[in-house]
N, C-alpha and C positions, 0 to 999 in steps of 0.2 A: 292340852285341849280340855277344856271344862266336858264335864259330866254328858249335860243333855247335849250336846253335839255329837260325842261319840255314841249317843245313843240313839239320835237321829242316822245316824251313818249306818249304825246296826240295825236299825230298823227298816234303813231303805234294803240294804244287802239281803236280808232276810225277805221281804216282800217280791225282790227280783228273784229268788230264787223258788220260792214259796207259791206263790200268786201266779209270775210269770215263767217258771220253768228253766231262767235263765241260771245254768250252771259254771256258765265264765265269770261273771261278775256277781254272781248271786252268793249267799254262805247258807250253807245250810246248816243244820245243829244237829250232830250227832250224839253227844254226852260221850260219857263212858263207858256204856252199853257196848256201843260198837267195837271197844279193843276186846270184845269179849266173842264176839262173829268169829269164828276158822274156818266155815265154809257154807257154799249156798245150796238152800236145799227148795225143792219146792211145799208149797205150802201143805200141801197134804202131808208129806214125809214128818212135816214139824209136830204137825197136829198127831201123828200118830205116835213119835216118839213121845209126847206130853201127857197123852192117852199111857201109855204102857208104863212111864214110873210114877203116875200117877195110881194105879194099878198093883204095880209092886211094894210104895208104899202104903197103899191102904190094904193089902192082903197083909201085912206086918204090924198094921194099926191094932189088933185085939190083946197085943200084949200090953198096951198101955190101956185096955177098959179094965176095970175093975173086977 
């Protein structure tokens, strides 16, 4: 299959799933990110574990000022 047709096909796949919500026939893109997910949290939980090694590493950070 030449190039710009499969890429038409990707395209539409993506828009159905994208645009239109359709998850039967739609693809969605998850990258490689996602094999890195082990579990769901809600957004606040995220936000606060991000906060808090955020936190640990900058209490740690004055070894490296001069």
């Amino acid at each position: 299959m030449p190039d710009d047709e499969l890429e038409a096909l990707a395209t539409g796949a993506l828009r159905l799933a994208v645009q239109e919500g359709d998850n039967e026939k739609g693809c969605f893109l998850a990258g490689q990110v996602a094999s890195m997910v082990k579990e769901v949290q809600p957004a606040a939980e995220i936000i606060r574990d991000v906060i808090s090694g955020a936190e640990t590493v900058l209490k740690g950070a004055s070894k490296w000022i001069g």
